[in-house]
C-alpha positions, 0 to 999 in steps of 0.5 A: 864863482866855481864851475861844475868843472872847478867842483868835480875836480875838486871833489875827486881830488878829496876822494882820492886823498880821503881814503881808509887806512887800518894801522899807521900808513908808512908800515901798511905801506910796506906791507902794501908793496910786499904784498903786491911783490909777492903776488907778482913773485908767485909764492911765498918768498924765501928772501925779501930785501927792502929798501926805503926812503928815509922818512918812510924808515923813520916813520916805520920803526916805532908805530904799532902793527895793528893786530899784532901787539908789535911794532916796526917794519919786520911783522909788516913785511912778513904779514904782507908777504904771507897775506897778499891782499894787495888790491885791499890797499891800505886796510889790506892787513884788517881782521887779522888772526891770531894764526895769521900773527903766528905765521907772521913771527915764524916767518921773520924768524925763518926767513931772510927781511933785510930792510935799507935806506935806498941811496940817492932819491930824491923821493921823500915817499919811496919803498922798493921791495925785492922778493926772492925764491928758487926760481923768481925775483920779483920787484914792486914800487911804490912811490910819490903816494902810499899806494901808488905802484910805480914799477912792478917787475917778474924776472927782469921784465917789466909788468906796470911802470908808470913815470909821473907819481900820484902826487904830481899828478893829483898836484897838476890836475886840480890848482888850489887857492885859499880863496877857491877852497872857501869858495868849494866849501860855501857855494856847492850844493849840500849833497854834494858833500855829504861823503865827508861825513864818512870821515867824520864818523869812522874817526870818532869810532876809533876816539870812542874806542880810548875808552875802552883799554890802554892805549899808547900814553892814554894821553885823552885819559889822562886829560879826561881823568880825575886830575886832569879834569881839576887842570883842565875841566870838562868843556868845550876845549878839554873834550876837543883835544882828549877826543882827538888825542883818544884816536891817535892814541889808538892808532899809534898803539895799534888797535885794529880800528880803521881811521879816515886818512888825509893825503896818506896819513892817518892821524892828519885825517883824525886832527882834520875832522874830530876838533871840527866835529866835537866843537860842532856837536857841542855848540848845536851845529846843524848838520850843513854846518857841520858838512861844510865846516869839515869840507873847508878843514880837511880840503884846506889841509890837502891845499898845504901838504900840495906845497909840503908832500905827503912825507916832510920834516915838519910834524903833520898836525901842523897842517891838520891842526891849521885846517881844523882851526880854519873849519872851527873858524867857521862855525863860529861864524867866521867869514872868509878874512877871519878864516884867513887869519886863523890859518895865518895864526896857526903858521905863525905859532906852531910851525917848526914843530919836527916830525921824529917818526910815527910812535905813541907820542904823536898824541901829545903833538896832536893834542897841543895841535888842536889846543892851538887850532882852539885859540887861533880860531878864538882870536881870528874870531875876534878880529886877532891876527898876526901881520904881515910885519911879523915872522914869516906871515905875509899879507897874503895867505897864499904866501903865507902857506907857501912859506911854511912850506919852504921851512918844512922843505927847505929850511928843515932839511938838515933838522930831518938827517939829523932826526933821523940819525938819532933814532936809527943810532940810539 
């Protein structure tokens, strides 16, 4: 049984990973610290050098700018440097106008944004930005967590540094288990988990919003179409995904809508929460049932990126779309083996799947995501599961986990240069 102690910790440590994020998380990022740079920096620079970890690069260049109806890392950098707004985090460039977008274009065009891999890190979340004018150079830092500042810097002289980045320190304050989590998630008291209903909600304002326009690939139209209705149907399953699909396609293709983000990523929180909540409302769930289900989805979700990071060769939805198979799990009435083995079957059927960058496309990998979530969570109901004799699955589903991460460290580690190289020499 948990401590209060045990559920205060654990609680905090879902709020400070559950947090709103308006537009992909990578680019917003860099505004973020551009922003910060240029508050410290005094004004608006004439200079800007930017140098960024290699998966946030890959991230940043093909994701829509909300607001703006551009994509990639210039408009983001140029809008953080002209709004500020660093203490807003990563909704910082939310109700923008379309002066303020004006601005934004005549900036890139007038002013020097260079934009560099930085060398020799070992950080997969890194973004340093140098703001330069007449009379300041300004440095700001962030690392380990898209809004955690590591350095800030005015003429050389230090004004914040802090050594331990956020991850390590959310990592080393509160120690997961599969069984802790389970134990979290049907033992504490209702109210005290109600907050994850925000997520919930925010998210199916950004899947509604599919209905209304074209957004990225349509890819939740599509299924919801006419054709795609003969395929697929009109039931539980098809409305999971096109409901999940529809938010990421709205996201990705940069509407102004804000998201619940899970440890940094938008569409992590969106395939963490929307399976969960229409497969719910479309069996009758009650509202606890709902709460808790979310609950063991996305704390299960934050349980693996401890192992993965926030930033990893391997695709997010893999995690998310295992969380949300574990909270369907449950409200199928699943106990704790079941949801086990529902986490074991997603690990052993989609993992490998690679992240090649934040873009349009991520749609299609979240909606095969929650497709396998569906039929893991079908089979883990009844008694199905991978073994330990099979693959990378072992008895253990700590284990397992902790072998999914060391393929989405370790052994995708060249997948991702490789990734990389071909997206920056197309």
């Amino acid at each position: 049984m948990l401590t209060t102690k045990d559920r205060i910790e654990i609680k905090s440590l879902m709020q400070q990973e559950i947090i709103p994020a308006v537009g992909c998380t990578e680019p917003i990022a860099v505004s973020l610290c551009t922003a910060r740079a240029t508050e410290v920096l005094g004004g608006i620079p004439d200079k800007i050098d930017v140098y960024l970890s290699t998966n946030i690069l890959k991230n940043a260049m093909g994701v829509g700018i909300p607001g703006t109806g551009m994509n990639g890392l210039p408009i983001a950098i140029a809008l953080g440097a002209l709004r500020g707004k660093s203490e807003k985090g990563l909704e910082l460039l939310d109700n923008l106008s379309s002066e303020e977008v004006e601005q934004g274009k005549r900036f890139i065009g007038e002013r020097t944004i260079n934009i560099n891999i930085k060398e020799n890190i070992s950080e997969k979340l890194y973004i340093e930005v140098h703001c330069f004018n007449k009379e300041n150079i300004s440095r700001a830092i962030i690392s380990g967590s898209h809004t955690s500042f590591s350095l800030i810097e005015l003429n050389g002289t230090t004004l914040y540094e802090n050594s331990e980045s956020a991850e390590q320190d959310l990592n080393s304050k509160t120690q997961l288990t599969f069984r802790k989590i389970y134990q979290y998630t049907t033992e504490s008291p209702i109210e005290e988990l109600e907050f994850i209903l925000e997520a919930a909600k925010m998210n199916k304002k950004a899947a509604e919003r599919s209905n209304h326009g074209h957004f990225g690939h349509n890819v939740s139209k599509n299924i919801r179409g006419k054709k795609g209705q003969s395929i697929f149907g009109d039931n539980l399953h098809s409305r999971m995904v096109s409901s999940t699909a529809g938010a990421c396609d709205v996201r990705m293709a940069g509407a102004m809508i804000p998201v619940m983000s899970n440890s940094g990523s938008g569409n992590q929180g969106i395939a963490a929460t929307l399976p969960v909540l229409t497969y719910a409302e479309n069996v009758g769930a009650s509202e606890d049932q709902l709460i808790r289900a979310l609950i063991l989805s996305n704390l299960s979700m934050i349980y693996i990126k401890q192992h993965i990071g926030r930033l990893s060769a391997l695709c997010g939805c893999v995690v998310a779309s295992t969380g949300s198979s574990c909270g369907i799990t449950y409200l199928m009435g699943g106990n704790y083996d079941q949801i086990t083995y529902s986490a074991k079957n997603m690990i052993a059927n989609i993992t490998g799947m690679i992240c090649d960058g934040a873009k349009p496309s991520c749609a299609l990998k979240i909606a095969s995501g929650v497709s396998t979530a569906t039929l893991s969570a079908l089979m883990a109901i009844e008694d199905e599961v991978v073994t330990s004799q099979e693959g990378i699955i072992d008895h253990d589903i700590d284990q397992t986990i902790r072998n999914l991460a060391l393929i989405g460290n370790n052994g995708m580690a060249e997948t991702d240069k490789i990734v990389l190289d071909i997206i920056i020499n197309k």
